[in-house]
N, C-alpha and C positions, 0 to 999 in steps of 0.2 A: 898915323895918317888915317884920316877917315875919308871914307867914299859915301855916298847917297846915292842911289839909284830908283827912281822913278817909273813907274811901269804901268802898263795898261794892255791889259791881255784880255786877247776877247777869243773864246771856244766856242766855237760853234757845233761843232762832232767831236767826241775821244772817244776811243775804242784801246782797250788794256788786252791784250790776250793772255798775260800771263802775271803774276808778281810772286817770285818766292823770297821765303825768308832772308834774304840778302840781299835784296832789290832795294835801289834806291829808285824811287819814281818823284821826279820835281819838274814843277812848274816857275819859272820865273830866277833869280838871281837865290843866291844864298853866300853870306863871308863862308860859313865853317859848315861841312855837316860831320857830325859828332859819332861815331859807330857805338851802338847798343844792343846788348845781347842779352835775354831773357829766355832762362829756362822754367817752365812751368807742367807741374804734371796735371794736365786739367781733364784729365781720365780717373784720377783716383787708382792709377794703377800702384799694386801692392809690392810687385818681383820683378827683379828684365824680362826684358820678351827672349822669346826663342833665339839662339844664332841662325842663321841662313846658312842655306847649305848648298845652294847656288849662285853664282853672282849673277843679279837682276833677277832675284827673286823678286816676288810679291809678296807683303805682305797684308794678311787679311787680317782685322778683328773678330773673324768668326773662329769655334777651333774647328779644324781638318785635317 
């Protein structure tokens, strides 16, 4: 069974306060969304990072 849907969206304001990695943010109808996970090292890092030794630690990029 096929459906069609037709649409006309008109934005005037959007305001995002947040989107993390597992956000889906949509506009309008969709059949299927598809879940996609991409891991990339786009720091060039060489070794794991440190363990934390608090929970809700922070981590920095700097060393300290």
């Amino acid at each position: 069974m096929n459906f069609y849907v037709n649409q006309s969206i008109i934005i005037h304001n959007l305001r995002v306060g947040s989107i993390t990695t597992s956000s889906v943010f949509q506009i309008g109808s969709t059949g299927t969304i598809k879940a996609l996970s991409k891991f990339s090292n786009t720091g060039a890092f060489t070794e794991p990072a440190r363990p934390l030794k608090a929970r809700g630690q922070i981590i920095s990029s700097t060393n300290s």
